[in-house]
PASEBA-1860 file (N, C-alpha, C; in nm, 3 decimals):
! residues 78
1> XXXXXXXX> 11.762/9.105/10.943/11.665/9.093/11.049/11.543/9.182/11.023 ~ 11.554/9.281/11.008/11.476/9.382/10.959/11.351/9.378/10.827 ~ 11.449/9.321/10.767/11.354/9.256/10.596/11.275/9.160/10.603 ~ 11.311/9.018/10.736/11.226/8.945/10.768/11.109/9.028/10.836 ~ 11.122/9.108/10.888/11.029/9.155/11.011/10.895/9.226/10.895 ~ 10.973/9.299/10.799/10.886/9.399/10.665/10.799/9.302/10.622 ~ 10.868/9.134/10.579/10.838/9.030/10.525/10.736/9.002/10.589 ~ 10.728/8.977/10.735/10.580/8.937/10.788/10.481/8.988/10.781
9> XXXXXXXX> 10.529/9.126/10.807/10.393/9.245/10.786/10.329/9.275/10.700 ~ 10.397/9.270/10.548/10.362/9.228/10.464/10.253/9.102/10.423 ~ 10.321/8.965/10.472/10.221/8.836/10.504/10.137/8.846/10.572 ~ 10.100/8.920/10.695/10.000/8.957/10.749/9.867/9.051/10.680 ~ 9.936/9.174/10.616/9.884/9.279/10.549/9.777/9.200/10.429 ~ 9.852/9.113/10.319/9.811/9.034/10.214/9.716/8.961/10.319 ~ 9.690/8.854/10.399/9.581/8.800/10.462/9.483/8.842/10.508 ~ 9.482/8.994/10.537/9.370/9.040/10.550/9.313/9.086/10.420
17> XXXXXXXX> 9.364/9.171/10.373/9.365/9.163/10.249/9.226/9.100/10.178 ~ 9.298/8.929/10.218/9.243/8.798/10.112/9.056/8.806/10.191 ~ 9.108/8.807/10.360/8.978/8.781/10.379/8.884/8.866/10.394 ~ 8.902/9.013/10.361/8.791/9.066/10.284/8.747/9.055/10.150 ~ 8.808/9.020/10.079/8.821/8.983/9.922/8.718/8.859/9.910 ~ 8.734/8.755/9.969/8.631/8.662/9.925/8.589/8.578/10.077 ~ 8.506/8.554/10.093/8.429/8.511/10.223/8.478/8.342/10.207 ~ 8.477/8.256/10.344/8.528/8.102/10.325/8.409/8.019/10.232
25> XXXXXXXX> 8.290/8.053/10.232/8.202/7.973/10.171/8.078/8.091/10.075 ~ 8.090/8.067/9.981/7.979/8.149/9.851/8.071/8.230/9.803 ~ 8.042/8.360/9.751/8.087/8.433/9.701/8.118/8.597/9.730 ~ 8.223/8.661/9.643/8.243/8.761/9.752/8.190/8.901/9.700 ~ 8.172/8.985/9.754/8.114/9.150/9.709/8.181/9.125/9.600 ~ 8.282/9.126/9.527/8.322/9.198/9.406/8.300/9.141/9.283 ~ 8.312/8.945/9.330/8.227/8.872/9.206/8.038/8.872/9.196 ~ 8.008/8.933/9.301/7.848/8.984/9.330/7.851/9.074/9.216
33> XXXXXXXX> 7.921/9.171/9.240/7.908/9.293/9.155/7.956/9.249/8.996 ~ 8.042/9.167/9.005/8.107/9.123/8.847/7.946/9.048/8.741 ~ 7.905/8.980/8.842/7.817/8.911/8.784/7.673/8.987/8.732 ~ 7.619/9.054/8.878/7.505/9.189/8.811/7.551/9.259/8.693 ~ 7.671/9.335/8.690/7.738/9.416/8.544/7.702/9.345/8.457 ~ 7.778/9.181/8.458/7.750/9.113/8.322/7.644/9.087/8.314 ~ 7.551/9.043/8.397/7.392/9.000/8.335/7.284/9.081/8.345 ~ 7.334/9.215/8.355/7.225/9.320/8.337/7.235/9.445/8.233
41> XXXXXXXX> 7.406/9.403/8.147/7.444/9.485/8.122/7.428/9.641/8.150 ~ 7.425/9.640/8.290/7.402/9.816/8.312/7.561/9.848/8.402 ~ 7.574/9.982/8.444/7.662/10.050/8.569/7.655/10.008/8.707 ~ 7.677/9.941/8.796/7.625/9.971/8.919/7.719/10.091/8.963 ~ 7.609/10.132/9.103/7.612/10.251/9.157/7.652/10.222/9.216 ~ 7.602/10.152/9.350/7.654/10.158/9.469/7.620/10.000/9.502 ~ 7.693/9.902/9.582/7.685/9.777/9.656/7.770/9.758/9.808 ~ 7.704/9.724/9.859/7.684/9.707/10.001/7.604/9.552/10.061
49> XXXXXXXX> 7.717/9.489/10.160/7.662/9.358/10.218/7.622/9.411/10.321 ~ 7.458/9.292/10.342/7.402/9.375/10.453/7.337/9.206/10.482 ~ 7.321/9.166/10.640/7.217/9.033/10.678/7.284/8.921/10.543 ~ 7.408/8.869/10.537/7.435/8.778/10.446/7.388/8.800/10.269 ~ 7.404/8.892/10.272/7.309/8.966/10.092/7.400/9.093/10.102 ~ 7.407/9.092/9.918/7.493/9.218/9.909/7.368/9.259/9.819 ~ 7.357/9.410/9.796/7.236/9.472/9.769/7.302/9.575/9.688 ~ 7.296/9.532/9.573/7.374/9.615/9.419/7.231/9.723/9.332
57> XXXXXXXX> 7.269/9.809/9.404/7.232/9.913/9.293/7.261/9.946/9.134 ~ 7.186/9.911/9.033/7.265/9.912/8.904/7.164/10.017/8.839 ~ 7.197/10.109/8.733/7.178/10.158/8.649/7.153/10.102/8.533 ~ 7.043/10.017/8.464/7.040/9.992/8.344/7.026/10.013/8.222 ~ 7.083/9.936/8.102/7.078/10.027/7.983/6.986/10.102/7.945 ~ 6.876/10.091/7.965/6.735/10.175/7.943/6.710/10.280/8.023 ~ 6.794/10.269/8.151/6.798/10.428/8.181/6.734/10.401/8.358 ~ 6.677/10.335/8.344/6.607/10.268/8.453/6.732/10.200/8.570
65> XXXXXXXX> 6.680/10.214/8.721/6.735/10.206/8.837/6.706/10.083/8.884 ~ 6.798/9.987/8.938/6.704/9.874/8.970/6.850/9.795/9.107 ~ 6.766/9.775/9.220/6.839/9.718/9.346/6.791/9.580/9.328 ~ 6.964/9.507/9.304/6.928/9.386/9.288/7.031/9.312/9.406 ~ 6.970/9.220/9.493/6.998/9.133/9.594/7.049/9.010/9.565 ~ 7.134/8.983/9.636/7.253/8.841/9.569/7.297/8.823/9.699 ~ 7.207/8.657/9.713/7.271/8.565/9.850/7.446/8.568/9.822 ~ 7.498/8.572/9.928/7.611/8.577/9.942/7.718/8.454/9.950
73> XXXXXX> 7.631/8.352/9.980/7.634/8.199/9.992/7.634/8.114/9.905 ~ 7.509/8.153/9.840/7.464/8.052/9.718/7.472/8.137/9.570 ~ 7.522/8.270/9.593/7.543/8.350/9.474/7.414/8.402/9.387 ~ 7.292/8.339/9.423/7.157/8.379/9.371/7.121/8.479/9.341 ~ 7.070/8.603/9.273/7.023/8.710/9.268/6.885/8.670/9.284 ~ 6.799/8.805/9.345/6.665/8.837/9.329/6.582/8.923/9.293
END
């Protein structure tokens, strides 16, 4: 009785989980951030969703700072 009960909380725990992880429609903070890394080849610093846009701070190879904005929806950078 007990193990079922762990079992749900568990199933519950994992669903929230999921729906911070990726939003029902576009894309989510962490493939935002996967994608700036790869096509800027730099570090990001810091990323934060803000008004449907996540707003990725990256460090690039040249040394240079650059805040780059990515619809959250349509996955776009700007």
């Amino acid at each position: 009785r007990d193990d079922r009960k762990d079992d749900r909380r568990d199933d519950r725990r994992e669903a929230r989980r999921d729906d911070r992880a990726a939003p029902r429609d576009g894309i989510s903070l962490d493939e935002a951030v996967t994608r700036v890394r790869r096509d800027t080849g730099g570090r990001v610093l810091s990323a934060e969703a803000r008004d449907g846009r996540y707003r990725i701070k990256v460090l690039l190879p040249n040394g240079a700072v650059r805040v780059i904005n990515v619809d959250s929806r349509s996955g776009r950078m700007d």
